[in-house]
C-alpha positions in Angstrom: 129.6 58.5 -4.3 131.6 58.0 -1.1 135.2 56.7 -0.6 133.6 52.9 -0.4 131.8 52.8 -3.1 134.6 53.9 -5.2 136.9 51.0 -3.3 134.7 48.7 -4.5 134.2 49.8 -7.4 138.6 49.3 -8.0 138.4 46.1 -6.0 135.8 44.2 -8.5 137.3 45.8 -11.7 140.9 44.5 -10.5 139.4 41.7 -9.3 142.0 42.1 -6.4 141.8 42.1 -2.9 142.5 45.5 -1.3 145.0 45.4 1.5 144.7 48.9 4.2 148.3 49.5 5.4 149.3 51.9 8.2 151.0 52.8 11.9 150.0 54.8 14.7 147.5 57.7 13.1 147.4 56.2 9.5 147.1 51.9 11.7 144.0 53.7 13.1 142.9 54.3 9.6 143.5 51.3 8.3 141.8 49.6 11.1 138.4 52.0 10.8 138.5 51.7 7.2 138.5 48.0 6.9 136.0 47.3 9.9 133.4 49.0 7.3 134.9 48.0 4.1 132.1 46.3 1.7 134.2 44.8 -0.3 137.3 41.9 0.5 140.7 43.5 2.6 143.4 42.8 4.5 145.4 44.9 6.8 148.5 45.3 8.1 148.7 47.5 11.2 151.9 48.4 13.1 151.5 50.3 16.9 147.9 52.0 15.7 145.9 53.9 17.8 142.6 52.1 18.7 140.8 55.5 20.5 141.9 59.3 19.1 141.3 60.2 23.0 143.9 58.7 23.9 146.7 59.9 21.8 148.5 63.0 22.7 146.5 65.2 24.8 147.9 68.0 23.6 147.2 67.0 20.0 143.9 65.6 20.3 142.8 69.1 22.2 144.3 70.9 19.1 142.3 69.1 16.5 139.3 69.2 18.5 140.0 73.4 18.5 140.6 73.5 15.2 138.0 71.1 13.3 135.2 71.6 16.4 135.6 74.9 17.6 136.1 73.5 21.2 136.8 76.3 23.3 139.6 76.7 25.6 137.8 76.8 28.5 136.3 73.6 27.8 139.2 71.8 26.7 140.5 72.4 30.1 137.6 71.0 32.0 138.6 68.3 34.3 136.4 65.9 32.2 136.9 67.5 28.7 137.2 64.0 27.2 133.7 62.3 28.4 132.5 66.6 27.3 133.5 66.4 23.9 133.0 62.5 23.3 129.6 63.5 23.8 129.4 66.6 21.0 131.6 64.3 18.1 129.4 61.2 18.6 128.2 60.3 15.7 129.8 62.8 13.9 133.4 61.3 13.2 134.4 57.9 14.4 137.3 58.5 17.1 137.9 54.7 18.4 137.9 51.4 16.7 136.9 49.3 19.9 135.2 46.8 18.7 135.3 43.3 18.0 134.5 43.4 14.2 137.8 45.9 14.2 139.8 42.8 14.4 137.5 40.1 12.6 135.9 42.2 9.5 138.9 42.3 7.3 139.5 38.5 5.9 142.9 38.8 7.3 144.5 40.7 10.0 148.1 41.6 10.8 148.2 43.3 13.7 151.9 44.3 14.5 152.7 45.6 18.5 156.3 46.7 19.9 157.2 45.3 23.1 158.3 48.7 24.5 155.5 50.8 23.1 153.4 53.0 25.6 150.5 51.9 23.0 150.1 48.4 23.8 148.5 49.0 27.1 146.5 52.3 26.1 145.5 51.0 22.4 146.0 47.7 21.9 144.8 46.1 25.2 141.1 47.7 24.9 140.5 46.5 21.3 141.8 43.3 22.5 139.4 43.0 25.5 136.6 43.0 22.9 137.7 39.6 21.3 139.0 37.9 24.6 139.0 38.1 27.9 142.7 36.4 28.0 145.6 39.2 28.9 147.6 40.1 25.5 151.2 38.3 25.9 154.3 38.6 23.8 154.4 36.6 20.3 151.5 35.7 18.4 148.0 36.0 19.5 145.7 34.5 17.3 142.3 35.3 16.8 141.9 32.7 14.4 144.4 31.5 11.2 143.7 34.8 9.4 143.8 37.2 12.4 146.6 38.2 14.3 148.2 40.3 16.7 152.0 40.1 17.0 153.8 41.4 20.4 157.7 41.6 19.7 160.4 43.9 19.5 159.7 44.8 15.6 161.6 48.4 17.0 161.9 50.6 20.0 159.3 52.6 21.4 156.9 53.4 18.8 159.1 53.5 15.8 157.5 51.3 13.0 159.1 47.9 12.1 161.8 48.2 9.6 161.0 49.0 5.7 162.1 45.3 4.4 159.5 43.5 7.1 156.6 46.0 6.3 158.0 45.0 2.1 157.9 41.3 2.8 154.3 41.2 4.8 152.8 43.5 1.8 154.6 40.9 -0.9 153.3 37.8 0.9 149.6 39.7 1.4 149.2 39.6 -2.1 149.0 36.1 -2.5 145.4 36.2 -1.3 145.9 32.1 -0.8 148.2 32.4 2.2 146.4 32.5 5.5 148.0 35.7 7.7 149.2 32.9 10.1 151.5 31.7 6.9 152.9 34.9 6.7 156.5 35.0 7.5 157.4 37.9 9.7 160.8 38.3 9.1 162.6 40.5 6.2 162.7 39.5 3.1 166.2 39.8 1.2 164.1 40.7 -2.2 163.1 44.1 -0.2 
């Protein structure tokens, strides 16, 4: 039985839908998770990465080491991204570029800082497969229960604070609410 099936398995017995929450590393998870999900989600994603490549060289050349066996010599290959690509294909899924990442889940919160070196090297690909209009600041809506918010949640890459992340989670569970209906601001209950 893999992960999924045992999702779905808690999803129909609560009778509840599941919502996948995360930033950066654990936004990428919540954004592969749900694009495969069999069962009813939402998610809320703050600054996620959209391709491993393109985090952190440094850290994406140790984890290849480490869980491939890359060696050293071909990590520092000119063209050691389009090398390994090529051996991990199929193997683990290291991008989320696809449309269905943004329209699978029944709703989508897709939270972006301004100022956060990710919105041009993660969030601007994944939006190029739903439109071909340029991502702007405030709301971008896919449709009433898919979004992608642009604003200055924080600085940088630091998530948005606590009480927002509370609030969206609190309002998610009301599985009436559209994600356009979802108040983005803090909630004094958090």
């Amino acid at each position: 039985m893999n992960l999924n099936s045992i999702l779905v398995a808690v999803q129909k017995s609560l009778s509840r839908e599941l919502i996948f929450v995360g930033g950066s590393g654990g936004g990428f998870a919540a954004l592969n998770f749900a694009r495969n999900f069999s069962g009813a989600c939402s998610v809320l994603a703050w600054n996620p990465q959209t391709d491993i490549y393109e985090y952190s060289e440094r850290f994406v050349k140790a984890f290849l080491k480490s869980r491939f066996g890359f060696a050293h010599a071909s990590l520092a290959k000119p063209n050691w991204k389009d090398f390994c690509k090529i051996r991990t294909e199929g193997r683990i899924s290291t991008d989320v570029l696809e449309a269905k990442t943004m329209t699978s889940p029944r709703r989508l919160i897709y939270l972006q800082n301004k100022t956060d070196w990710h919105r041009e090297s993660h969030l601007a690909p994944l939006w190029k497969q739903i439109s071909e209009a340029p991502i702007v600041d405030g709301t971008n809506k896919i449709d009433a229960n898919h979004l992608v918010v642009v604003d200055k949640f924080a600085e940088g890459h630091a998530p948005p604070s606590p009480k927002l992340i509370a609030s969206i989670l609190r309002q998610l569970q009301d599985p009436t609410k559209n994600a356009e209906n979802i108040a983005l601001v803090e909630s004094v209950e958090a």
